[in-house]
Backbone bond lengths (Angstrom), bond angles and torsions (degrees), N, CA, C in turn:
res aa  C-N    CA-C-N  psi(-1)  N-CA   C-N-CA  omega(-1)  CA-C   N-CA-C  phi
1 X - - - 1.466 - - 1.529 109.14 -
2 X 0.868 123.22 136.30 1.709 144.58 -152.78 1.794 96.63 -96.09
3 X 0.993 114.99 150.21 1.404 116.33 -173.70 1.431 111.24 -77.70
4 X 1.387 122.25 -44.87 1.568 101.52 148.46 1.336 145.03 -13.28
5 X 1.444 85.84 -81.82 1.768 98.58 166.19 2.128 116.81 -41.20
6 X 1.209 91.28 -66.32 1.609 101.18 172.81 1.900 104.34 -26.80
7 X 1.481 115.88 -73.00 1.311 120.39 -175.82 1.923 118.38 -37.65
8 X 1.516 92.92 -50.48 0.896 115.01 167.02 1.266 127.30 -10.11
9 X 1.563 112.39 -94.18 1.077 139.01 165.44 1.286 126.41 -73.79
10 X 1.247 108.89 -11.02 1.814 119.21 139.69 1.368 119.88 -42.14
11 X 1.748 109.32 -73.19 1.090 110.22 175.68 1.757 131.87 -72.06
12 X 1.799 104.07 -28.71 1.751 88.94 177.48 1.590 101.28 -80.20
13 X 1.307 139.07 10.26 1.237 115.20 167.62 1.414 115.72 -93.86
14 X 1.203 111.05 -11.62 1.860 118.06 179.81 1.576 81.03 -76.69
15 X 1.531 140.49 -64.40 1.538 135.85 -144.08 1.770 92.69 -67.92
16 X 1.748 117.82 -24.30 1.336 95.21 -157.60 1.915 96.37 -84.05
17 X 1.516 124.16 -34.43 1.010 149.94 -154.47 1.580 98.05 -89.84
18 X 1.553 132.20 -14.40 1.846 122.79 -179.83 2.439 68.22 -106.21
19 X 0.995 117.70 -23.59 1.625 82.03 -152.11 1.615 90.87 -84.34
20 X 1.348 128.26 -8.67 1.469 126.77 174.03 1.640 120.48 -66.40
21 X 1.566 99.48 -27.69 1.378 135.28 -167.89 1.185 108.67 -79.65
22 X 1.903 113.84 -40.87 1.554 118.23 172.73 1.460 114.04 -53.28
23 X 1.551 121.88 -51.15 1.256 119.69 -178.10 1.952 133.69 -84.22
24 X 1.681 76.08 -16.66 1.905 77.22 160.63 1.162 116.63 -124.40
25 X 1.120 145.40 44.49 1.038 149.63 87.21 1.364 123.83 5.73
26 X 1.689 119.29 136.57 1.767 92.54 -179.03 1.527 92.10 -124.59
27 X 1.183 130.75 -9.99 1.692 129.31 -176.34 2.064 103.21 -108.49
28 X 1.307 108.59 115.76 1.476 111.21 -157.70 1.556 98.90 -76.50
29 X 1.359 107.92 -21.52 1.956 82.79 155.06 1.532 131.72 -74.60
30 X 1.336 109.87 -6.36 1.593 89.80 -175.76 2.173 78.88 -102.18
31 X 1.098 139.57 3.80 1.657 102.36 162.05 1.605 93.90 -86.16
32 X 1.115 133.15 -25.02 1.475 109.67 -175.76 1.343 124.09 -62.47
33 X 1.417 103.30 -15.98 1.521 130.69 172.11 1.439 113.77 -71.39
34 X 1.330 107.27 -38.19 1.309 122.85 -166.04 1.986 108.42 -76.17
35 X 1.095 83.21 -52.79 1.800 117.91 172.38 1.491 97.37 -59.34
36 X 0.996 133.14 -55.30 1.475 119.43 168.62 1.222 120.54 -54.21
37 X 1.149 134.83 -44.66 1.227 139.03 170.56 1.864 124.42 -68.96
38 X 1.135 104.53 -20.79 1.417 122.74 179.86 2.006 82.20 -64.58
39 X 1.443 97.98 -71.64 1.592 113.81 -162.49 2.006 104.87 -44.72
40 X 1.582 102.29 -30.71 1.677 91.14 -163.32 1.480 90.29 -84.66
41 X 1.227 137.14 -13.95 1.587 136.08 -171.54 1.997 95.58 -78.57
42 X 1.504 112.40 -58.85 0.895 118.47 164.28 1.702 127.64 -21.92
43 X 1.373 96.38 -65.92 1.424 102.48 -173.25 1.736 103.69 -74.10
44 X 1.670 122.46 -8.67 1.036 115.02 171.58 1.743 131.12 -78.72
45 X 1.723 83.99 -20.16 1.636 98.28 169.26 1.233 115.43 -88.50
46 X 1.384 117.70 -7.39 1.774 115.61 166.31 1.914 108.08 -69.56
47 X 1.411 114.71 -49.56 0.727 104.49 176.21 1.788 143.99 -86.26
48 X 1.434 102.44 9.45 1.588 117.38 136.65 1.234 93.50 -68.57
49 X 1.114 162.71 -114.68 1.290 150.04 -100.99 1.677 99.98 -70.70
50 X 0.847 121.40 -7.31 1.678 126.76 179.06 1.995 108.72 84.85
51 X 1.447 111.54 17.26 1.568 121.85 -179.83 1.291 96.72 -95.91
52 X 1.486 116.66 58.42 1.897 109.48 163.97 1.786 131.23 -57.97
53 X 1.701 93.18 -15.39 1.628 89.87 157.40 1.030 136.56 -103.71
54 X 1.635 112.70 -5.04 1.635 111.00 160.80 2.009 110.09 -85.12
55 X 1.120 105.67 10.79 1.682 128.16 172.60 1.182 98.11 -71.02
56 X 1.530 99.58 -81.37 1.511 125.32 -171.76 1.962 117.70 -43.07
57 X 1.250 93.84 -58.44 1.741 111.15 155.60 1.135 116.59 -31.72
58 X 1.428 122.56 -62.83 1.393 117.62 -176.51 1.621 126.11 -61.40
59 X 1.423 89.36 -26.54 1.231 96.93 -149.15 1.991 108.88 -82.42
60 X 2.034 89.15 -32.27 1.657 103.37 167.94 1.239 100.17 -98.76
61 X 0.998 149.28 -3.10 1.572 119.95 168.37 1.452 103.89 -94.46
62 X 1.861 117.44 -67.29 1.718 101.91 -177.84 1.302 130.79 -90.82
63 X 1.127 113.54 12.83 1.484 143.34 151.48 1.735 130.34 -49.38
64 X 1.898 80.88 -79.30 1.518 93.55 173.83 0.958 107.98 -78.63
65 X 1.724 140.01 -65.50 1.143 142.59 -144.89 1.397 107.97 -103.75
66 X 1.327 140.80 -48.38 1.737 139.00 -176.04 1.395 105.35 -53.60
67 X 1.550 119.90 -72.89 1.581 138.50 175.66 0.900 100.05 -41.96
68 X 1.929 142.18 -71.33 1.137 107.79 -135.61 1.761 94.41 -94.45
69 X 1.295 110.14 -4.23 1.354 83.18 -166.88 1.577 74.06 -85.91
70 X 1.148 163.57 -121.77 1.639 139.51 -145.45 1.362 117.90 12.01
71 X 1.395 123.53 -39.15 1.450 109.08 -167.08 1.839 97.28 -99.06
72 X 1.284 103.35 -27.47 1.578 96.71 170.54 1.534 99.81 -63.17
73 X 1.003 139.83 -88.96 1.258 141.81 -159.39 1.384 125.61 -31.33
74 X 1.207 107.99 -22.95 1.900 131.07 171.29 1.313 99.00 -94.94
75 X 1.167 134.12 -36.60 1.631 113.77 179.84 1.505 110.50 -90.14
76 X 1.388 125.90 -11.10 1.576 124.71 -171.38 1.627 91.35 -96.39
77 X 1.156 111.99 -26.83 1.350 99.47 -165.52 1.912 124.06 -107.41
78 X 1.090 89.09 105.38 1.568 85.59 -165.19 1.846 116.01 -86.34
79 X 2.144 84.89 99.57 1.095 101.68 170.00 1.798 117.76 -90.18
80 X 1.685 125.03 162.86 0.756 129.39 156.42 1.457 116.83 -85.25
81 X 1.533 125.60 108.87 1.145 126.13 171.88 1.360 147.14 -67.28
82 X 1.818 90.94 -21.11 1.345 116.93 -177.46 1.374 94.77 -77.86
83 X 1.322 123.24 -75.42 1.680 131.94 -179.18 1.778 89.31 -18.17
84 X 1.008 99.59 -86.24 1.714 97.80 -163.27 1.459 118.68 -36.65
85 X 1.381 116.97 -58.14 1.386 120.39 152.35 1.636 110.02 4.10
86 X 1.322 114.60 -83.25 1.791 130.92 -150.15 1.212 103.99 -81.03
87 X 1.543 99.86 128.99 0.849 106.48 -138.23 1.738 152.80 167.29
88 X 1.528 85.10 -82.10 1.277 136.25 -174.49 1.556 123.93 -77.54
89 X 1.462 89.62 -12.52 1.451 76.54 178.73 2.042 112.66 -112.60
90 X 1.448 106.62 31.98 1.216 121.05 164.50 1.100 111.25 -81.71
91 X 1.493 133.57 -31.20 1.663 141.79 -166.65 1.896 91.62 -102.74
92 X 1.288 130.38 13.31 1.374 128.94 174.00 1.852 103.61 -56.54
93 X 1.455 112.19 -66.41 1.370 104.21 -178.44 1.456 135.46 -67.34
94 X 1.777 99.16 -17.68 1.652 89.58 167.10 1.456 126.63 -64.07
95 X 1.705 102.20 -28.65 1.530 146.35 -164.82 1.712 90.02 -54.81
96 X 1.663 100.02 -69.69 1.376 108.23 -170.95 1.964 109.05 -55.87
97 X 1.263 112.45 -43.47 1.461 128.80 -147.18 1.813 84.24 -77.65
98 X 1.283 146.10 -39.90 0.874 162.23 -164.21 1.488 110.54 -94.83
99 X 1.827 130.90 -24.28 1.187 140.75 154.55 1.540 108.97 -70.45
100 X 1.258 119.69 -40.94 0.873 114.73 -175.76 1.751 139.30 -74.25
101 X 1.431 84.84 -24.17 1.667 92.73 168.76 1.485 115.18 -91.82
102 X 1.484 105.16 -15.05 1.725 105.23 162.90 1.992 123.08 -44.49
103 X 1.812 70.13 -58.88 1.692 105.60 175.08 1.821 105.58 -34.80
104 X 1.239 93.08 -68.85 1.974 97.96 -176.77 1.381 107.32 -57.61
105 X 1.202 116.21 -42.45 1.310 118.03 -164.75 1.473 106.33 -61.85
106 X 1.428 121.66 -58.39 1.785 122.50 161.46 1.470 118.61 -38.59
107 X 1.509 123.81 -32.68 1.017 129.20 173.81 1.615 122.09 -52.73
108 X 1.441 100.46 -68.00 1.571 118.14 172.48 1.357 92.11 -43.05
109 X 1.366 120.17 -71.11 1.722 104.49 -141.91 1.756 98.93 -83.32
110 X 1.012 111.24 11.10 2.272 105.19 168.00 1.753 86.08 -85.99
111 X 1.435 110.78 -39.92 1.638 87.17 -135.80 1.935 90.98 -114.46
112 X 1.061 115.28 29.53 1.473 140.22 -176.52 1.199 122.75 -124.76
113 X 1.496 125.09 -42.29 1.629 116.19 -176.30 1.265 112.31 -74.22
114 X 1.544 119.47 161.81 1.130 112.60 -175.52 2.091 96.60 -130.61
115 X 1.346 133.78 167.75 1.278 113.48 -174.27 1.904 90.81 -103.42
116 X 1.000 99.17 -171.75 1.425 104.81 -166.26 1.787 94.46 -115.44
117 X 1.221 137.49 111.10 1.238 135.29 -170.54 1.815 100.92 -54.43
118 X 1.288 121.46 -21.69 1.671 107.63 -165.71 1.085 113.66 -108.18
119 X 1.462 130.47 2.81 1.447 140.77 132.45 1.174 127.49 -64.91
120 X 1.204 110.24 -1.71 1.705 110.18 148.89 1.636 125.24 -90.28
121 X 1.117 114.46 3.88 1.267 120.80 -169.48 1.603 103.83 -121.22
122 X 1.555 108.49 -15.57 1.978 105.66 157.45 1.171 123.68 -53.08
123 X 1.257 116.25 158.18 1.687 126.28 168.22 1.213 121.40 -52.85
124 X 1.190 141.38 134.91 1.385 114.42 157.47 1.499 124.03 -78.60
125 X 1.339 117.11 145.23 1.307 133.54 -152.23 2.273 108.67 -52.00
126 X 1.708 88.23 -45.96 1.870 97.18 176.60 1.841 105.90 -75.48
127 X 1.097 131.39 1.95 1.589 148.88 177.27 1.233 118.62 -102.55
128 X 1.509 125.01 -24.08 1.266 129.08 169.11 1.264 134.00 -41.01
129 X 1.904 104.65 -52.94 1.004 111.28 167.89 1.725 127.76 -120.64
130 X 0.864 128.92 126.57 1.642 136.57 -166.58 1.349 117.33 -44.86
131 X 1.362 129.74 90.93 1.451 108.17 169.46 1.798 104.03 112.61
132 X 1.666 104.47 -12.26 1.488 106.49 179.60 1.356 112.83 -104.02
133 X 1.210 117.72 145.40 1.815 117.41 173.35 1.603 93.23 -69.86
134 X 1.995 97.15 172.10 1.677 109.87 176.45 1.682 88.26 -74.60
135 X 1.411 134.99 -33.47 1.071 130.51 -149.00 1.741 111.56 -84.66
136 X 1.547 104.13 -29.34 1.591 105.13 170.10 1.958 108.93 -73.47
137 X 1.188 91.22 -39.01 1.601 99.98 -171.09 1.704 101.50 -75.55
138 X 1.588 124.46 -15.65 1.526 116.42 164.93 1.761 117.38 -67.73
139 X 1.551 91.42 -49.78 1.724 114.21 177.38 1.715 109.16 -55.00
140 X 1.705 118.80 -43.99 1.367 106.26 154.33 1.185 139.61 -47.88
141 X 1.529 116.92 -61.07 1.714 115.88 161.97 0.915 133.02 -54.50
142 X 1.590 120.58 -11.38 1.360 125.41 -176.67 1.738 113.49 -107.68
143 X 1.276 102.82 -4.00 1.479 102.28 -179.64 1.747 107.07 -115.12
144 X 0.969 120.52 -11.40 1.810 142.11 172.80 1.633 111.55 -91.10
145 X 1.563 104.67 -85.28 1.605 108.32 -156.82 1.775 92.24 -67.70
146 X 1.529 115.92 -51.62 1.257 105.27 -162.66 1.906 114.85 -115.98
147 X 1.192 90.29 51.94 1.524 108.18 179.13 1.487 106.70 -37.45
148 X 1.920 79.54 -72.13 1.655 95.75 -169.37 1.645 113.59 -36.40
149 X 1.288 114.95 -51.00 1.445 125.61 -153.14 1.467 94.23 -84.48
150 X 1.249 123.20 -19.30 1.606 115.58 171.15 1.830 93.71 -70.66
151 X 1.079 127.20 -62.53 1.752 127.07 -167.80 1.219 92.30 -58.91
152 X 1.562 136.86 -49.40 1.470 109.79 -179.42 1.168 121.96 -37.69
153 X 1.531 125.53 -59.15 1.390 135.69 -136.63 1.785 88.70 -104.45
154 X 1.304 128.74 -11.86 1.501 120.90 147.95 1.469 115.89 -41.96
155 X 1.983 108.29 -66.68 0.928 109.39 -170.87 1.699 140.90 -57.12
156 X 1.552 78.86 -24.05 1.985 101.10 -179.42 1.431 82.61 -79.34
157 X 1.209 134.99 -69.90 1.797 103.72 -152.68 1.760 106.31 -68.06
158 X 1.517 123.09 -0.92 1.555 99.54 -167.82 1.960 78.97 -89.78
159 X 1.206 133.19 -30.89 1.291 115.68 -170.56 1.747 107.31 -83.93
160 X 1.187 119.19 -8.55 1.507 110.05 153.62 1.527 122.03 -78.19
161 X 1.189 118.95 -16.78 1.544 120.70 -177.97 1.785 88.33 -85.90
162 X 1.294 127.30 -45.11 1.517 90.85 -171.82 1.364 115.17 -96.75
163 X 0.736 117.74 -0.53 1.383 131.83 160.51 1.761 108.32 -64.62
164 X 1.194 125.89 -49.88 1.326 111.06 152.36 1.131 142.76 -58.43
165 X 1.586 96.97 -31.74 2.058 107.31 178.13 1.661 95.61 -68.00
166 X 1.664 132.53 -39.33 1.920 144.91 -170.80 1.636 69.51 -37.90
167 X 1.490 106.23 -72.63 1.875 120.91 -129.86 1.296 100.35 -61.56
168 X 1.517 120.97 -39.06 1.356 116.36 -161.09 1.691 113.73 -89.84
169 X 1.346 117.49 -28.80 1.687 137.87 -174.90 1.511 102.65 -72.83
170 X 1.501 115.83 92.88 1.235 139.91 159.89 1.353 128.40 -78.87
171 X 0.915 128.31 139.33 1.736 122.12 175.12 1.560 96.61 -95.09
172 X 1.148 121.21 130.45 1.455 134.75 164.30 1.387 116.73 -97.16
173 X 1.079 126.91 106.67 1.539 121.79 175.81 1.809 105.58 -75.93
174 X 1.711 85.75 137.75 1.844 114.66 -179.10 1.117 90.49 74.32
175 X 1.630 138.82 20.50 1.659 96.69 131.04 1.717 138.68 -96.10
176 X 0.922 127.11 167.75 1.541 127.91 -159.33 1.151 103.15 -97.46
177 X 1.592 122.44 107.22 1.755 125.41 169.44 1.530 118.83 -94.09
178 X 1.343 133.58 146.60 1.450 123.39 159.37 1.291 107.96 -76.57
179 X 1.510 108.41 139.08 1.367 133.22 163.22 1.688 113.03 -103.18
180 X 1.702 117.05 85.27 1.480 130.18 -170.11 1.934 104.18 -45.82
181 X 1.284 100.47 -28.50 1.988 100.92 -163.87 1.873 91.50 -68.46
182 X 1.554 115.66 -50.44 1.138 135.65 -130.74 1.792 79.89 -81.61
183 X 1.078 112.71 -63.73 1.576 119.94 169.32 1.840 120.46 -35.53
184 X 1.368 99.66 -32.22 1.810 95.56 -159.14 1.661 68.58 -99.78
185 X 1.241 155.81 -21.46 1.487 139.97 -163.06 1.769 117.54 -92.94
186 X 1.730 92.33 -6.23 2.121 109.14 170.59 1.299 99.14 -52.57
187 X 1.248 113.92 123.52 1.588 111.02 148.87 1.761 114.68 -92.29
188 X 1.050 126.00 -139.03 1.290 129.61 -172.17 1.426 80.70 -124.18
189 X 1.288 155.67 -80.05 1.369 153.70 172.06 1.508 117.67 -9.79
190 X 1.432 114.39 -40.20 1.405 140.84 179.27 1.574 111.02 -79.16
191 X 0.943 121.97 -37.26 2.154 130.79 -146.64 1.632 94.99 -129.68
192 X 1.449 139.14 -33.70 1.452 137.97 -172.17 1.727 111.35 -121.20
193 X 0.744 81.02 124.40 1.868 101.92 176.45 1.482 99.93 -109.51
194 X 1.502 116.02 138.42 1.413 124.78 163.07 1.119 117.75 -111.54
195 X 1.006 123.30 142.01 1.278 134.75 -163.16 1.437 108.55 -127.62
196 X 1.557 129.04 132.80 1.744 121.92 176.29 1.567 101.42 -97.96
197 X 1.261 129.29 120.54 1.515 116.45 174.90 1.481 121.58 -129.32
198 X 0.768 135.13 117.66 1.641 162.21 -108.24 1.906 90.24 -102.87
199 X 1.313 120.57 114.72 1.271 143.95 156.54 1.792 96.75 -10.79
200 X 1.469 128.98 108.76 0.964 133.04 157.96 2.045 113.89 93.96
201 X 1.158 98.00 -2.53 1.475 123.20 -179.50 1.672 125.60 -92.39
202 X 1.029 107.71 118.09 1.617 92.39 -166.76 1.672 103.41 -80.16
203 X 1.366 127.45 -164.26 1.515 138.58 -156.67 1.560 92.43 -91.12
């Protein structure tokens, strides 16, 4: 076995064994923990495949930013887990009935696909072109053939982000906001009172 291979199966058995770990798990910081680690094994099998920027990707987008803000959000926020818990075990058989056709479904397609003999005889995609990374030659196709569909899918997540800030931005009555106009418009006439107070006299 070739040292490749070895890594290999080094690493998809850590991704298969932290992502088993995410869901039984019983304290949701250690699967976010777990889930992080699923993702750095992950991004380690991208880069056997020679995809060091879908590596890199993983690693700063659900890495840095998905996970931790998950694990921040579970440690700042003090939920009761148990409460939520109870419950839960009324939705057990949909749970199962709904595992279970997952289950077959993985089955068929391990022990069902077949490879296509003339897709072994394509280029590989970072070989195509001489002298170019997969990552310049991704940034080409993605900024040319499918421009448009890159600005689409800009536009859907900037109107889901405010569309989340609409849903979540509440007015709370009695709390105290600054008003910046109301502040820069204080004079000293406005904000200081003088007062004369008499040698030995309090205010």
């Amino acid at each position: 076995m070739s040292v490749t291979a070895a890594f290999f199966y080094l690493f998809a058995g850590i991704t298969v064994a932290s992502a088993f770990l995410v869901i039984s798990a019983r304290s949701p910081v250690h699967s976010v923990l777990f889930l992080i680690l699923a993702f750095v094994n992950a991004a380690a099998l991208f880069i056997l495949l020679g995809a060091e920027f879908l590596a890199m990707i993983l690693i700063v987008v659900y890495v840095g930013a998905v996970a931790v803000l998950f694990l921040f959000v579970i440690m700042l926020l003090d939920i009761d887990f148990a409460q939520l818990r109870q419950g839960s075990l009324q939705y057990l058989p949909i749970g199962m009935v709904v595992g279970a056709i997952f289950l077959v479904e993985l089955i068929l397609v391990v022990t069902t696909y077949v490879v296509d003999p003339a897709l072994l005889n394509l280029p590989q995609a970072s070989q195509a072109v001489e002298g170019v990374t997969n990552t310049a030659q991704l940034g080409a196709v993605l900024y040319t053939k499918y421009v448009y569909f890159f600005q689409l899918s800009g536009l859907i997540l900037l109107v889901a982000m405010i569309g989340a800030i609409v849903l979540t931005l509440r007015e709370r009555p009695g709390v105290k906001r600054q008003d910046p106009a109301r502040q820069s418009a204080r004079t000293s006439e406005t904000s200081i009172e003088i007062r004369k107070v008499n040698s030995r006299e309090g205010v």
